[in-house]
SELUMRO-228946 format. One record per residue: residue in three letters; residue number from 1; x, y, z of N, C-alpha, C, O in turn. Coordinates in nm, 2 decimals, m for minus. Atoms other than C-alpha are relative to their C-alpha. Example, Ala and Ser with C-alpha at 12.3 -4.5 7.8 and 13.67 -1.06 7.14 Angstrom:
<"ala",1,<0.09,m0.12,0.00>,<1.23,m0.45,0.78>,<0.09,0.12,0.00>,<0.19,0.12,0.07>>,
<"ser",2,<m0.09,m0.11,0.00>,<1.37,m0.11,0.71>,<m0.08,0.11,0.08>,<m0.03,0.22,0.09>>,
END
This chain:
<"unk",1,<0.14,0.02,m0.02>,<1.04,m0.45,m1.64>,<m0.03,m0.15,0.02>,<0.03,m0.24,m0.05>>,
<"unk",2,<0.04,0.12,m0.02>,<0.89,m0.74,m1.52>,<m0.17,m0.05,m0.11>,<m0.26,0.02,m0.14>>,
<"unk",3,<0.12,m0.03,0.06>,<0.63,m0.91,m1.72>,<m0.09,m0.18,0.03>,<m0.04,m0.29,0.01>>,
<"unk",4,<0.08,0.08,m0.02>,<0.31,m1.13,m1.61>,<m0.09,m0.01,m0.10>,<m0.15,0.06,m0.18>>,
<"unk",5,<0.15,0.02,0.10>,<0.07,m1.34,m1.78>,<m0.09,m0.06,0.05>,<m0.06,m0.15,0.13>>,
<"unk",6,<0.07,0.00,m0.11>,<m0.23,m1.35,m1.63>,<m0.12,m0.05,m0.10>,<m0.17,0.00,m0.20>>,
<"unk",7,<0.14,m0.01,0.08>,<m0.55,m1.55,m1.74>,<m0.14,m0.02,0.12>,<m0.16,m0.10,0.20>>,
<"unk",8,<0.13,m0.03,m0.07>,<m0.88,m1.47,m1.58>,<m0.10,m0.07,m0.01>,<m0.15,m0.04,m0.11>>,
<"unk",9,<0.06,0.11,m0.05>,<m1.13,m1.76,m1.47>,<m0.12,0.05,m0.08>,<m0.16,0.16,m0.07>>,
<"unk",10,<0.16,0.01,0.04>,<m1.48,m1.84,m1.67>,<m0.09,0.13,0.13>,<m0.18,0.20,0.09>>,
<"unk",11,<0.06,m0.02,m0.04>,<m1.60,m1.67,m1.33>,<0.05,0.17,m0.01>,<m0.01,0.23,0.08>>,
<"unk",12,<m0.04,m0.15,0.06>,<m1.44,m1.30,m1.45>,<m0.07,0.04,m0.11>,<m0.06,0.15,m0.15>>,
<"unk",13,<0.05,m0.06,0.14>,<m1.64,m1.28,m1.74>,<m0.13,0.08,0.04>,<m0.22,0.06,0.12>>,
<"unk",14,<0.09,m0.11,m0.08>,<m1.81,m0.94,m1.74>,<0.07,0.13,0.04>,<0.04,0.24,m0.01>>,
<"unk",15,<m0.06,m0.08,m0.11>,<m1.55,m0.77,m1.48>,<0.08,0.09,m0.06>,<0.18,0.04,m0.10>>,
<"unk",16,<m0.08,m0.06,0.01>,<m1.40,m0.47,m1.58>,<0.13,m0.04,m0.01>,<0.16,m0.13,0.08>>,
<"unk",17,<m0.17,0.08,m0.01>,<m0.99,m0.54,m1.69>,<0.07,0.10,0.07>,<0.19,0.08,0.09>>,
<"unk",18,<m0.10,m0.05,m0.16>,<m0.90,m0.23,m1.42>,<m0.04,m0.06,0.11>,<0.05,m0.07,0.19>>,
<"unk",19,<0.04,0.08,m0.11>,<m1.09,m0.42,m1.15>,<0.07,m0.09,0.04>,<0.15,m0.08,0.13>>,
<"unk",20,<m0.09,0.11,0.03>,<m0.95,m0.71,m1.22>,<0.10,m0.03,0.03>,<0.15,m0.10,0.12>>,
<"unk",21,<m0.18,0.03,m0.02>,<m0.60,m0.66,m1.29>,<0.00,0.05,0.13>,<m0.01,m0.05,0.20>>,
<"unk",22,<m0.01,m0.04,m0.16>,<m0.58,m0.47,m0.94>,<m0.01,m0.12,0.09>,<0.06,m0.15,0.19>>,
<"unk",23,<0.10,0.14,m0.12>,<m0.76,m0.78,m0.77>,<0.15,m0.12,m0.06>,<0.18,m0.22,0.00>>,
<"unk",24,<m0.05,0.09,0.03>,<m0.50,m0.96,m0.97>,<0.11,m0.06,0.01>,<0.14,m0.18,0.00>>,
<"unk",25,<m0.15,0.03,m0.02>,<m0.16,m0.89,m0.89>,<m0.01,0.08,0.10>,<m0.05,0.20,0.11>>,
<"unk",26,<m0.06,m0.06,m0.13>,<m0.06,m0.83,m0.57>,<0.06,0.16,0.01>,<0.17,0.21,m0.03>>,
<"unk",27,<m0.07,m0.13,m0.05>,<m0.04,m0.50,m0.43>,<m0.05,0.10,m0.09>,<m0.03,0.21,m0.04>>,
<"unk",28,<m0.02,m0.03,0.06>,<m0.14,m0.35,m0.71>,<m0.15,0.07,0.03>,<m0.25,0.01,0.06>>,
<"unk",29,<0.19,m0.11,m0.02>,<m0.46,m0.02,m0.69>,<m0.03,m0.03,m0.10>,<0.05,m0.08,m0.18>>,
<"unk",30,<0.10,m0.04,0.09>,<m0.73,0.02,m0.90>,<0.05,0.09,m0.10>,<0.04,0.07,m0.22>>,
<"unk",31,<m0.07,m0.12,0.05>,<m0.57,0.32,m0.99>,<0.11,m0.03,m0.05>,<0.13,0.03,m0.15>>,
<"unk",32,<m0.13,0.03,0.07>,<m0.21,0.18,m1.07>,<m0.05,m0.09,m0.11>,<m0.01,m0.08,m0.22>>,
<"unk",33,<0.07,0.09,0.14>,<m0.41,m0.07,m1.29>,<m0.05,0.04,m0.14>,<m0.04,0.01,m0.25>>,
<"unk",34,<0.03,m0.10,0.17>,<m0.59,0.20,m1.51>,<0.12,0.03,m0.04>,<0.15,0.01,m0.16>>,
<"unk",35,<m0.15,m0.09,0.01>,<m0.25,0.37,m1.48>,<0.09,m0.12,m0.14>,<0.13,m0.08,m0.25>>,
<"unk",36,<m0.05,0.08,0.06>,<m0.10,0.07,m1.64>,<m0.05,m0.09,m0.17>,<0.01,m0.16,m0.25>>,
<"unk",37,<0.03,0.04,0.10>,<m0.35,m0.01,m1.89>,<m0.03,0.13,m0.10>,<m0.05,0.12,m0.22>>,
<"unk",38,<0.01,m0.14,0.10>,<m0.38,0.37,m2.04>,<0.10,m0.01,m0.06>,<0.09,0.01,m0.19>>,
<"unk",39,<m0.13,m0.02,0.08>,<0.01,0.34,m2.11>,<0.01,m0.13,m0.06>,<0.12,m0.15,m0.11>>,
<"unk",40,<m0.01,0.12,0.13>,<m0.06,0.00,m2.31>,<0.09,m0.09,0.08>,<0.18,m0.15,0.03>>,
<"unk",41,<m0.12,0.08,m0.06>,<0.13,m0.18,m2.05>,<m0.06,m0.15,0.01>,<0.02,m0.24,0.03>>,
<"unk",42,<0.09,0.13,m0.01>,<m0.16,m0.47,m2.04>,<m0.04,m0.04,m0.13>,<m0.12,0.03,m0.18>>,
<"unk",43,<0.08,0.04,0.11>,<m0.25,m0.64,m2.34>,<m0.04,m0.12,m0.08>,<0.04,m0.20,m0.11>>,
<"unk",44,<0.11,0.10,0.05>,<m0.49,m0.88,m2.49>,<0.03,m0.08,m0.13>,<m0.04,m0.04,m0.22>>,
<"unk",45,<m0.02,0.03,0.17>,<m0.37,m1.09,m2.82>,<0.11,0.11,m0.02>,<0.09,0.15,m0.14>>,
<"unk",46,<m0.12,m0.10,0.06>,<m0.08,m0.84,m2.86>,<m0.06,0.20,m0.01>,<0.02,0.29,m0.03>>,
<"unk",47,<0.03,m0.05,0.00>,<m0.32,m0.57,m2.86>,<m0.02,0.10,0.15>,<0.01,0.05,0.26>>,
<"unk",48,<m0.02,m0.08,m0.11>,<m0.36,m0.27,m2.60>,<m0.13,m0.02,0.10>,<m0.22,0.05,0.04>>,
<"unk",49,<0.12,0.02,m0.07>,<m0.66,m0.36,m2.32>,<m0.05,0.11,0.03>,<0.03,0.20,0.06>>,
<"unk",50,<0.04,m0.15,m0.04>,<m0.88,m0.07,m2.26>,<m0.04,0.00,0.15>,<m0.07,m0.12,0.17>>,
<"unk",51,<0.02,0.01,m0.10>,<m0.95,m0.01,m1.89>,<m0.14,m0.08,0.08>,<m0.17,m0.15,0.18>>,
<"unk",52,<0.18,0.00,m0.07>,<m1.34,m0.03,m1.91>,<m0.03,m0.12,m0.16>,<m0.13,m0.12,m0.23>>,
<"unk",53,<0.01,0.11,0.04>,<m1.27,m0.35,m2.12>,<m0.13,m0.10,0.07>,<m0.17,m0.09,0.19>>,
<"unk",54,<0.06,0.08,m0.11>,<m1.51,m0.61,m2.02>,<0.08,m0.16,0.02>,<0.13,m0.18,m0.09>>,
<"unk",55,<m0.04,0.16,m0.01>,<m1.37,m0.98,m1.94>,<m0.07,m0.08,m0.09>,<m0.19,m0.06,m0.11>>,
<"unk",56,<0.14,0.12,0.02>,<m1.50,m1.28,m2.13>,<0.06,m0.11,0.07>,<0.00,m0.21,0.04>>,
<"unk",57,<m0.05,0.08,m0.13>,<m1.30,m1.49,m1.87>,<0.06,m0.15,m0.07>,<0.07,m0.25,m0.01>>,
<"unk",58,<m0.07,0.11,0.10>,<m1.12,m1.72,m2.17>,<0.18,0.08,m0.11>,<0.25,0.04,m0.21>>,
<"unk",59,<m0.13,m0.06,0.14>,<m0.82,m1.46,m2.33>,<0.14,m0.02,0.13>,<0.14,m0.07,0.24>>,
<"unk",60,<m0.17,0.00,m0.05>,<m0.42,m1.44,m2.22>,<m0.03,0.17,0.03>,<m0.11,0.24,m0.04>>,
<"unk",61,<m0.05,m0.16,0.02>,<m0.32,m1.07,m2.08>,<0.15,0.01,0.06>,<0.19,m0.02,0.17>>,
<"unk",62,<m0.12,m0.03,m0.09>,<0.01,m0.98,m2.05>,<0.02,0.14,0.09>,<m0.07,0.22,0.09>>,
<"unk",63,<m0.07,m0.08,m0.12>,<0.16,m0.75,m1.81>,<0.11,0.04,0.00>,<0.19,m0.05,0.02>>,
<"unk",64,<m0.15,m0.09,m0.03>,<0.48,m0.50,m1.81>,<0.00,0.07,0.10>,<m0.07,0.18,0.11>>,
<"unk",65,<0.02,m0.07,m0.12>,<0.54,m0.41,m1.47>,<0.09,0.11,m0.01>,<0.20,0.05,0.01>>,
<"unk",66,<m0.14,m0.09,m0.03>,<0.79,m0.14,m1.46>,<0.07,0.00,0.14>,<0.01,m0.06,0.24>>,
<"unk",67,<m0.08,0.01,m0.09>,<1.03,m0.09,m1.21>,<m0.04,0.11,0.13>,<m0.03,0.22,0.09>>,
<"unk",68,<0.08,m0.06,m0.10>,<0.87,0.07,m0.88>,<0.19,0.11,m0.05>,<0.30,0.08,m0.09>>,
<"unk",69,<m0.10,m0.14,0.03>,<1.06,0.44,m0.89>,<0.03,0.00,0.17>,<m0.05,m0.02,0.26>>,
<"unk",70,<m0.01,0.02,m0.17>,<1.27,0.45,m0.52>,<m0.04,0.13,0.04>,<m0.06,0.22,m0.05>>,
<"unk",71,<0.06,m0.13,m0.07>,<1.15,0.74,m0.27>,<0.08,m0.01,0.12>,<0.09,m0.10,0.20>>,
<"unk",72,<m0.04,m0.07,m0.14>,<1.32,0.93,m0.04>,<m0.05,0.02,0.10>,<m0.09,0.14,0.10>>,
<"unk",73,<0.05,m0.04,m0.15>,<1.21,0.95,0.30>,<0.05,0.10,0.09>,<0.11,0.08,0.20>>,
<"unk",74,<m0.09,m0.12,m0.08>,<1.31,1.31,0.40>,<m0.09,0.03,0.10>,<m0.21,0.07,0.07>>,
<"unk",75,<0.08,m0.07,m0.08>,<1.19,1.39,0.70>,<m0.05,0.10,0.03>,<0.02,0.19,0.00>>,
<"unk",76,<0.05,m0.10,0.05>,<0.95,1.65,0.74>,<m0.08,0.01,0.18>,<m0.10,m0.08,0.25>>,
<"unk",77,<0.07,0.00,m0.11>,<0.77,1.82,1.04>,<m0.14,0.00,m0.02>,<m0.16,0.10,m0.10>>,
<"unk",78,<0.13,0.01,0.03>,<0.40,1.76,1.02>,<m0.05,m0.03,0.13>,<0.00,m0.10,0.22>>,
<"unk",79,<0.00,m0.02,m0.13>,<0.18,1.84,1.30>,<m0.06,m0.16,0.06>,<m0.09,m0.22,m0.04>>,
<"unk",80,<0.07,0.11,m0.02>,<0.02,1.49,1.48>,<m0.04,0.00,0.11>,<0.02,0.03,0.21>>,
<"unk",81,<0.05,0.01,m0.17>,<m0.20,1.42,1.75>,<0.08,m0.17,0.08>,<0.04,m0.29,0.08>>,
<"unk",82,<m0.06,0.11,m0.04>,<0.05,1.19,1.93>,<m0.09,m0.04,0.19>,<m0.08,0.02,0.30>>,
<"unk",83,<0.04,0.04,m0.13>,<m0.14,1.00,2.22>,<0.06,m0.07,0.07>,<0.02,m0.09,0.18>>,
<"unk",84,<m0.13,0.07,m0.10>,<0.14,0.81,2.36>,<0.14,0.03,m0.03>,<0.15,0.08,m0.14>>,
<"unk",85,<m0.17,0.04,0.03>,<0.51,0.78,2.34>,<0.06,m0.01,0.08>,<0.06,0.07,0.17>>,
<"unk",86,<m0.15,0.03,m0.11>,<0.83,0.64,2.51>,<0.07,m0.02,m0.12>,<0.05,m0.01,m0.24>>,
<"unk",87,<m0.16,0.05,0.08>,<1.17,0.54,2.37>,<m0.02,m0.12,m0.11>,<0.07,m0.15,m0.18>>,
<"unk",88,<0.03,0.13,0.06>,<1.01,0.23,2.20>,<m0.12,0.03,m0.09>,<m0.11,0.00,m0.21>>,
<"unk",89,<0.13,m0.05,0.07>,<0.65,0.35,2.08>,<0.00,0.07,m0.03>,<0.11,0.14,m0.03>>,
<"unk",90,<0.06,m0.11,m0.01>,<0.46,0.59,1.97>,<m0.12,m0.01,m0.09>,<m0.12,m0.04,m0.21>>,
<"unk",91,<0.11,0.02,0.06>,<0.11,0.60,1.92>,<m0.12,0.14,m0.07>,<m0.12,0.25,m0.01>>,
<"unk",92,<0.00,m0.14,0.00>,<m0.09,0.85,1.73>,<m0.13,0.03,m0.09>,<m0.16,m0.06,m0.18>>,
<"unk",93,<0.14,m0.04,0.07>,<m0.42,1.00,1.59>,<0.02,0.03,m0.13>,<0.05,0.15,m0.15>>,
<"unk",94,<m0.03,m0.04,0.10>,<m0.36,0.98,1.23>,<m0.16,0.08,m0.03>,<m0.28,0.04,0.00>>,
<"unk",95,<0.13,m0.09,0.04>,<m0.62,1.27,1.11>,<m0.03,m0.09,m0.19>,<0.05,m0.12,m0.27>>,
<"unk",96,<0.08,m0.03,0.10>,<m0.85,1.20,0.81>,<0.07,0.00,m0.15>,<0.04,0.12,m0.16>>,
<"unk",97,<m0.06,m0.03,0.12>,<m0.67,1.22,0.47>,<0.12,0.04,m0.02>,<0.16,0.11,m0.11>>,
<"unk",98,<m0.15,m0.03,0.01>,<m0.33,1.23,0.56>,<0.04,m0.19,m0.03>,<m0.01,m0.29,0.03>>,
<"unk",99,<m0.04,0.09,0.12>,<m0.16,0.98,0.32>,<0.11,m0.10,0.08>,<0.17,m0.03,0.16>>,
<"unk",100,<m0.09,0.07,m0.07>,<0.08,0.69,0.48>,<0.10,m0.03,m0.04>,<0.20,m0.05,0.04>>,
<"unk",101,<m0.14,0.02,0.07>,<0.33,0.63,0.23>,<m0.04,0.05,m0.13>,<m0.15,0.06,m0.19>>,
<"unk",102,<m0.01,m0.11,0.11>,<0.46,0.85,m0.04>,<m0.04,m0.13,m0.10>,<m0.02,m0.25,m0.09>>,
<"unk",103,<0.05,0.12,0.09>,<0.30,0.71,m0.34>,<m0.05,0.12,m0.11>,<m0.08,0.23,m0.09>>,
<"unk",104,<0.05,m0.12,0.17>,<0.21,0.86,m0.75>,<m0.11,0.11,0.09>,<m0.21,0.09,0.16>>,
<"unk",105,<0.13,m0.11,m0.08>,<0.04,1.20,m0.63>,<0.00,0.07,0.12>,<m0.06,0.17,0.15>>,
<"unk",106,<m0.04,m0.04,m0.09>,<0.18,1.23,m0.33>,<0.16,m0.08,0.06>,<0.20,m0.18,0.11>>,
<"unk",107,<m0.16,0.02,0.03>,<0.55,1.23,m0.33>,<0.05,0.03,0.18>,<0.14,m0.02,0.25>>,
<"unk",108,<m0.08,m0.05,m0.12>,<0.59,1.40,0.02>,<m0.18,0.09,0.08>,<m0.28,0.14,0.04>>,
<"unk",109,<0.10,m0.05,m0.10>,<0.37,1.51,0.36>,<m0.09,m0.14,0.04>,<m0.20,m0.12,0.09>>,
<"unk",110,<0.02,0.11,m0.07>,<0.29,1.15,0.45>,<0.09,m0.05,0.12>,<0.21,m0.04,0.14>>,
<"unk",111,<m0.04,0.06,m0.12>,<0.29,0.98,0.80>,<0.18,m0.08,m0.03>,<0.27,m0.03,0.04>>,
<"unk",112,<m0.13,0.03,m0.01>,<0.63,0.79,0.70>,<0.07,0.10,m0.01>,<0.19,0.09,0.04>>,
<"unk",113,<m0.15,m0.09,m0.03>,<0.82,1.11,0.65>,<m0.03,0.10,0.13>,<0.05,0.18,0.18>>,
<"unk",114,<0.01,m0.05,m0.21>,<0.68,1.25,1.01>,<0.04,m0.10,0.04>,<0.16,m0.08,0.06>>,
<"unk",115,<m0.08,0.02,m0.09>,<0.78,0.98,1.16>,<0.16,m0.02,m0.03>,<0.25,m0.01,0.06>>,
<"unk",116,<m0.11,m0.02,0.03>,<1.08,0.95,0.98>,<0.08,0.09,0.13>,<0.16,0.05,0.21>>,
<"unk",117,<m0.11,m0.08,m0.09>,<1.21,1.22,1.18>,<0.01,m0.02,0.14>,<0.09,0.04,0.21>>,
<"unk",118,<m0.01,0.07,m0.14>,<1.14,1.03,1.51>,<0.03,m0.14,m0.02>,<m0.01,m0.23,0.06>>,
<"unk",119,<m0.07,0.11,m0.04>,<1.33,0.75,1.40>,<m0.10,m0.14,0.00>,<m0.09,m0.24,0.06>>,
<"unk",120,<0.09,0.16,m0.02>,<1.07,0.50,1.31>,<0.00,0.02,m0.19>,<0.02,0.13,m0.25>>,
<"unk",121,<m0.01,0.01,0.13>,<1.06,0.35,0.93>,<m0.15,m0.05,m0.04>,<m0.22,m0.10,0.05>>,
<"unk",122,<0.07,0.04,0.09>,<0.78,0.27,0.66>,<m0.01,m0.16,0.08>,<m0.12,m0.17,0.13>>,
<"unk",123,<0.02,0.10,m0.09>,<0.81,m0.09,0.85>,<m0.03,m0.03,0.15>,<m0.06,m0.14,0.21>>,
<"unk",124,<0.06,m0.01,m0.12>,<0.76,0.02,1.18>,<m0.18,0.05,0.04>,<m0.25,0.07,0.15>>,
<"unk",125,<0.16,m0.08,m0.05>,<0.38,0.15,1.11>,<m0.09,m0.09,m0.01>,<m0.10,m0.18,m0.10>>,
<"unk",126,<0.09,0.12,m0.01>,<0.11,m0.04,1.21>,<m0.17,0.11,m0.02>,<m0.20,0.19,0.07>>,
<"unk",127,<0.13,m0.09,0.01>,<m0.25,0.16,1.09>,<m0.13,m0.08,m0.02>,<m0.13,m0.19,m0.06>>,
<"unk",128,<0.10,0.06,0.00>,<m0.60,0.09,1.10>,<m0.06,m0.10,0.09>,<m0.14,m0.18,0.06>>,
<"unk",129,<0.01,0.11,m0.06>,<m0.61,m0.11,1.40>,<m0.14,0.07,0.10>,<m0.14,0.19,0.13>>,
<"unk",130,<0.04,m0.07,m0.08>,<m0.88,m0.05,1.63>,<0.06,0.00,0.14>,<0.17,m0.02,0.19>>,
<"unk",131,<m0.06,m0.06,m0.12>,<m0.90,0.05,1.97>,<0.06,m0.13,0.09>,<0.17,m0.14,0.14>>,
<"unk",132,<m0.02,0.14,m0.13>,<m0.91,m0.29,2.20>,<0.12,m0.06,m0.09>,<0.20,m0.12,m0.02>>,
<"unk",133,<m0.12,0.07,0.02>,<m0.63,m0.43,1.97>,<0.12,0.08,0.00>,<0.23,0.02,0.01>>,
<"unk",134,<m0.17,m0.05,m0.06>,<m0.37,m0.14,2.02>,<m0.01,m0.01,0.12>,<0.09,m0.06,0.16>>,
<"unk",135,<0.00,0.05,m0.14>,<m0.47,m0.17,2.37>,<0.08,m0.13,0.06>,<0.15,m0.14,0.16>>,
<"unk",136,<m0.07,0.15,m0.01>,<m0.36,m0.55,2.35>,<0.12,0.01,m0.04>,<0.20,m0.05,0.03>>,
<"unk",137,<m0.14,0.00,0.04>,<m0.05,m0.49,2.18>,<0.05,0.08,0.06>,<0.17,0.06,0.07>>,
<"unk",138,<m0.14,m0.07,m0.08>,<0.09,m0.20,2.41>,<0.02,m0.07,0.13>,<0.11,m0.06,0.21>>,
<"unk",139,<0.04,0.06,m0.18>,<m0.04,m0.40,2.70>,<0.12,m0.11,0.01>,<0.20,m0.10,0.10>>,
<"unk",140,<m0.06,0.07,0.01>,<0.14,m0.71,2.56>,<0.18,0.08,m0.02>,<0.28,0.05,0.04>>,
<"unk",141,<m0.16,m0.09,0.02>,<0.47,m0.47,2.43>,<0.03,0.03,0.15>,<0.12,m0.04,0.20>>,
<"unk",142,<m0.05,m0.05,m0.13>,<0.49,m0.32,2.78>,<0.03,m0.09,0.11>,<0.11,m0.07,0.21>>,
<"unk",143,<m0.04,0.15,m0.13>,<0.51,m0.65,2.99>,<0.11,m0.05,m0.05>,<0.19,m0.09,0.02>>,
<"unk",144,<m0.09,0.08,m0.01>,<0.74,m0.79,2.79>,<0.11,0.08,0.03>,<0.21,0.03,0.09>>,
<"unk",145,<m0.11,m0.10,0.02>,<0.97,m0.45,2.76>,<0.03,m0.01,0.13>,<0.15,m0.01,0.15>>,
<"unk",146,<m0.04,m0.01,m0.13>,<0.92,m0.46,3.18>,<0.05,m0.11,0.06>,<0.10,m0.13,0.18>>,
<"unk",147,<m0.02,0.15,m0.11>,<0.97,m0.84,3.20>,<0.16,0.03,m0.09>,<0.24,0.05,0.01>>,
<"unk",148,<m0.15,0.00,0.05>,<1.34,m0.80,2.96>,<0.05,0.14,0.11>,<0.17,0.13,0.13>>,
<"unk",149,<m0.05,m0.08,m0.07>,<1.40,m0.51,3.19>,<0.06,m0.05,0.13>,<0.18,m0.02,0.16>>,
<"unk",150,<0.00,0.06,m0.11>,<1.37,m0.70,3.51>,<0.11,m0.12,m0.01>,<0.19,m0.14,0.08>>,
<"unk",151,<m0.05,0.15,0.03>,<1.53,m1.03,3.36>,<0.16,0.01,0.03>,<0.23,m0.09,0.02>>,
END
């Protein structure tokens, strides 16, 4: 376990300590934050922080990170509205409430284990982009893929 100590600015006083901690360490939800302060993993003077703590924006908290648990990326068939693809791409209508990386709660039926099975990784996904900037990035990918073809 990794362990941070973390102290929260005169301008935190007030702020919820799951708010907070989330905002406070990288990467880290809302939700992994309660998660972390229910199991006593955050604490105040040696003591256990309660979630719905309030700040007074002057104490020490430490932090026991535990060790992220690894996940398998078994590929899975899940249906997708794919609106493009070649040998290099593939672009695609993620629907509504389908999950992007397996994570607490959802172990499996996320976008990384569909594309998994076409050969693309958790670092190949790019989401949330809108329309005119995947437009610019296939526009730019495709010239250069035709200008290394040509070269």
């Amino acid at each position: 376990m990794e362990t941070l100590t973390l102290r929260p600015g005169e301008d935190q006083a007030g702020r919820r300590a799951d708010v907070w901690l989330s905002e406070a360490v990288d990467g880290l939800t809302r939700s992994a934050a309660a998660r972390l302060l229910e199991e006593g993993l955050a604490t105040c003077g040696g003591k256990p922080l309660a979630k719905s703590a309030r700040l007074t924006g002057n104490e020490t908290v430490e932090v026991l990170l535990p060790e992220p648990e690894p996940v398998d990326l078994i590929p899975q068939d899940i249906p997708l509205d794919v609106v493009y693809e070649d040998g290099d791409v593939i672009v695609v209508n993620k629907p509504k409430g389908l999950v992007v990386h397996p994570a607490p709660g959802h172990p499996d039926g996320t976008l990384d284990m569909r594309m998994t099975q076409q050969g693309f990784s958790a670092r190949d996904l790019v989401n949330q982009w809108d329309v005119s900037s995947i437009a610019r990035a296939l526009r730019e990918f495709g010239e250069e893929k035709y200008a290394l073809a040509i070269a």
